[in-house]
N, C-alpha and C positions, 0 to 999 in steps of 0.2 A: 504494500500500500504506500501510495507517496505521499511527501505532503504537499497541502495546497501553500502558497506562497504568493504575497500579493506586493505590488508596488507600494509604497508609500501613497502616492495618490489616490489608488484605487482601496488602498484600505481606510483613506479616509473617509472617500466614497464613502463606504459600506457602512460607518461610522458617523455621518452625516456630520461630519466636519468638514472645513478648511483644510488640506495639505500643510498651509503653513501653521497652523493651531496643533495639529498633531506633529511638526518635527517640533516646536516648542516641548510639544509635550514630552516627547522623548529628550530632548535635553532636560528638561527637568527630573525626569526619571531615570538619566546618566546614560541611556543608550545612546545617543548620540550627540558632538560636539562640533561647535561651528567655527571652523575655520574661515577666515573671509568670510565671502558669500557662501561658500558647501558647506555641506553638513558630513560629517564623516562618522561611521560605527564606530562606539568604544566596545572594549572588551567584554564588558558588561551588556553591550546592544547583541552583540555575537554570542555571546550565551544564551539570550531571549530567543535567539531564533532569526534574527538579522544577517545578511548576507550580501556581504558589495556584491555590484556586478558590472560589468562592461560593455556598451554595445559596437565599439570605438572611435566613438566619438565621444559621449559623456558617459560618466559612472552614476548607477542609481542603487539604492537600496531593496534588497527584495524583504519581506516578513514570513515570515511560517503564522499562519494565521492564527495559532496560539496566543499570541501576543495580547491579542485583543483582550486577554484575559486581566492582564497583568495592568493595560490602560484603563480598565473597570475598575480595579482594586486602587489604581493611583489616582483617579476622579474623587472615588467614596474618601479617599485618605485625603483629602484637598478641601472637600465643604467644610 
């Protein structure tokens, strides 16, 4: 069985967010940090299930759609 894996964008989609309100939210949550303008996976993004990738031209983020799990619990710890 594989797993599903989604862009950053597309998992904001599904999340009915912003793109840019969800990479916030991952830097606040330590998975990812922003150099200049990009954003790049920490250590800690790559353990959640994060995964650079290449098309080669720009690099983008993929998710294991796990994740979503982890952005519920940082919401409720946030009100």
């Amino acid at each position: 069985m594989s797993k599903t894996q989604l862009t950053t964008s597309k998992l904001a989609l599904k999340l009915e967010i912003k793109t840019n309100e969800l990479n916030k939210k991952f830097v606040q949550m330590g998975y990812l940090e922003k150099k200049s303008k990009d954003y790049h996976l920490t250590k800690e993004g790559k353990t959640a299930g994060g995964e650079t990738k290449s098309n080669g031209t720009r690099a983008y983020i993929l998710w294991d759609e796990k994740v979503e799990t982890d952005i519920k619990v940082h919401d409720e710890k946030s009100i």
